[in-house]
Each structure stands twice: as structure tokens, then as C-alpha cells.
N, C-alpha and C positions, 0 to 999 in steps of 0.2 A: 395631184388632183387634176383632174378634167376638167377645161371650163367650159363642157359642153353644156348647155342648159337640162336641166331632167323634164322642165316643163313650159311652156309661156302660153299665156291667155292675155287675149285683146280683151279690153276693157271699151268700150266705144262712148258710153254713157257717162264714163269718169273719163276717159282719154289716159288711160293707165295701159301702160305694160307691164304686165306681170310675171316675173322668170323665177323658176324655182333650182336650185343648182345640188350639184351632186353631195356639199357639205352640210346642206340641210338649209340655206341659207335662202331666205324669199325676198327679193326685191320688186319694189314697183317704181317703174320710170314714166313721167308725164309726157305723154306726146309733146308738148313744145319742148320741150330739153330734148329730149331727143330729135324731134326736127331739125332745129337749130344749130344742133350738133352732128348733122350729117357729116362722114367723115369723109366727103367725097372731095376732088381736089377745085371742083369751082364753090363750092359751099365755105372750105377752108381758107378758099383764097390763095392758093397756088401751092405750087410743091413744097416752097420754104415752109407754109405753114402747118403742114398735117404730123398730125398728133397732136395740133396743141385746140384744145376745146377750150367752152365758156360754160365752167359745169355748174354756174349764177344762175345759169337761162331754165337749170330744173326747179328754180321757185320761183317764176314770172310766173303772173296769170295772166293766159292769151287775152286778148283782145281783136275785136273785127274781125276779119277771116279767119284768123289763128282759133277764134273761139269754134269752128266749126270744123277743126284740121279731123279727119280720120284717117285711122290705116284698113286701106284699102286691098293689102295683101300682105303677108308675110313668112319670107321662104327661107329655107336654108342656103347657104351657099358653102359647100361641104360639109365638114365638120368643124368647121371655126369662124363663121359667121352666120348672120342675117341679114339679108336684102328686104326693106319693104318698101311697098308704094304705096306714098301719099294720098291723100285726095287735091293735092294740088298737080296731081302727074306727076311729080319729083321720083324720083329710085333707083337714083345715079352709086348712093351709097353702101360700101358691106359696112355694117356694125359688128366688128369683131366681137366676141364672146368675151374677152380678156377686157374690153373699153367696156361692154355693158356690165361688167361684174364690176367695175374701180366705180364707173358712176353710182350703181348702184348701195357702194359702201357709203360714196361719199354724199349722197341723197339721204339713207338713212342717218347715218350719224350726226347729220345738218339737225334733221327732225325730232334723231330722238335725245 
């Protein structure tokens, strides 16, 4: 299977990302999980640490700034990621397709 997304829609009012995948599969990711989860290597905190997330941080409710985080753009970066920019300036990171699909399972199976 491809883990290219078939679809993604900004949510700006929920702070939702929404990606629909090529097995039929729909996930929604909350902007601060995925903020938080930047997989860039000063957000991870250095080389030793990338790959390894806090996939906790997709059921925090933001607070103070965080309650106002939007995405400010969001682009392909080939065919196996996505780069967006923050509304804090941040867009240092690609979100691989393969990281938004695992979070994605592990988001809904939390919820449902």
C-alpha cells in the first residue's frame, strides 16, 4: 500500500488535520500533537533522539498560545512527506506519511 495521503483538509476552527489514505482509512490529528511532535532535530532534541515522539501530547488541550497555534501552510515535500508552517514561524519539520499514519492509528484506537 502507499502511504501517500489520497486527501488532507485543514481544520483551523477545530485545529484538526484531517488525512484520508489510500485503504479507506480517515484520521484526524490535533494541531498540538502534532506541533509538539515536530520531527525536526532541534524540536526532538538532537540526533540521538529522532524517531522517538510523545504521541500523550495528541490528548493535551492546548492552553495560552498553544490555544491559538494554526497551520499556516501545508506542502508536500515529494511523495513522502509534509512540511507545514506554524503560526509561530516553526517549519523546520517533514512529517513523513508513514509517522502521520502510526499516529493517526494510535490517536484513534486511544479514542475509540
Amino acid at each position: 500500500m502507499s502511504m501517500q495521503p489520497t486527501k488532507l483538509d485543514v481544520f483551523q476552527s477545530t485545529q484538526q488535520l484531517h488525512i484520508e489514505w489510500p485503504d479507506g482509512k480517515i484520521h484526524e490529528l490535533p494541531f498540538f500533537g502534532l506541533r509538539k511532535n515536530c520531527p525536526c532535530v532541534v524540536c526532538r532534541g538532537g540526533h540521538e533522539k529522532m524517531g522517538q515522539f510523545e504521541l500523550e501530547l495528541f490528548f493535551v488541550q492546548p492552553t495560552g498560545l498553544m490555544e491559538e497555534l494554526r497551520m499556516k501552510s501545508l506542502k508536500a515535500v515529494g511523495r513522502h512527506a509534509i512540511r507545514i508552517t506554524w503560526s509561530d514561524g516553526h517549519n523546520d519539520g517533514m512529517y513523513r506519511h508513514e509517522d502521520l499514519y502510526e499516529w493517526g492509528e494510535y490517536v484513534g484506537a486511544k479514542q475509540g
